[in-house]
N, C-alpha and C positions, 0 to 999 in steps of 0.2 A: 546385761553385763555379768551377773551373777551364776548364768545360766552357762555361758562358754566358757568361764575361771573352774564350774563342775567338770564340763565336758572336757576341759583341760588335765585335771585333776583324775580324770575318769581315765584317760587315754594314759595319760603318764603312770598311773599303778596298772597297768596292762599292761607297758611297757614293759615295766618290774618285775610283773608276775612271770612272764613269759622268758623273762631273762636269770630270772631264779631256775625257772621248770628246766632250762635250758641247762644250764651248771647241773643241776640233779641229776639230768640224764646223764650228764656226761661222766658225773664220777658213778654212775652205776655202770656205764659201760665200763669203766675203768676196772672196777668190783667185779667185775663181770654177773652182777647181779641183776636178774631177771625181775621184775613185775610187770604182776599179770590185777590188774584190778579187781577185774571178775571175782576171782578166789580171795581176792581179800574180805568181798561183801558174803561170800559164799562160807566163808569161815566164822563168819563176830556171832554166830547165834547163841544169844545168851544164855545164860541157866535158866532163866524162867521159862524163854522160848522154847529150848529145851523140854522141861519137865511138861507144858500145856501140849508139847507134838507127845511125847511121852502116854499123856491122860487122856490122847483121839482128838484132844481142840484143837485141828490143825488150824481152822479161822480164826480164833483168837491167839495164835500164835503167830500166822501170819500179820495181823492187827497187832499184835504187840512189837513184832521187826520192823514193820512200817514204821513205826511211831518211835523206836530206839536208835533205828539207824538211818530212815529218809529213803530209804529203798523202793522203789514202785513196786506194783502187784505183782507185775511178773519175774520180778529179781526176787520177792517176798518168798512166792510160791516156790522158787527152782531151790531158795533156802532150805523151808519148809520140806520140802522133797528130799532132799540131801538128808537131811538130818534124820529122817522116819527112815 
């Protein structure tokens, strides 16, 4: 019983989400405002990040994006790259 009230509960904020995401796009079309996600992850690198690409640690700089922003390796890396 427990388990279908979640699965209820689960589907019903997907509903939501999806009908929020839906409204957002819609007043950025409105905006005529573009996002592009990529360049959003491509942009957050922080000052520390920063300074370790700066110092040659490009691995612990890629190891520090990971762990700040939830990026996988190869989004880490193309950061990484951008920034050097």
């Amino acid at each position: 019983m427990v388990f279908f009230r979640l699965k209820r509960d689960q589907q019903d904020l997907k509903r939501r989400l999806d009908r929020v995401e839906s409204m957002l796009i819609a007043i950025m079309d409105h905006l005529k405002i573009h996002y592009d996600p990529n360049a959003a992850v491509k942009n957050r690198a922080s000052d520390e990040v920063r300074r370790l690409v700066r110092e040659g640690k490009k691995i612990e700089a890629i190891k520090l994006h990971r762990l700040e922003t939830g990026a996988d390796l190869a989004e880490a890396k193309d950061v990484i790259d951008s920034v050097s």
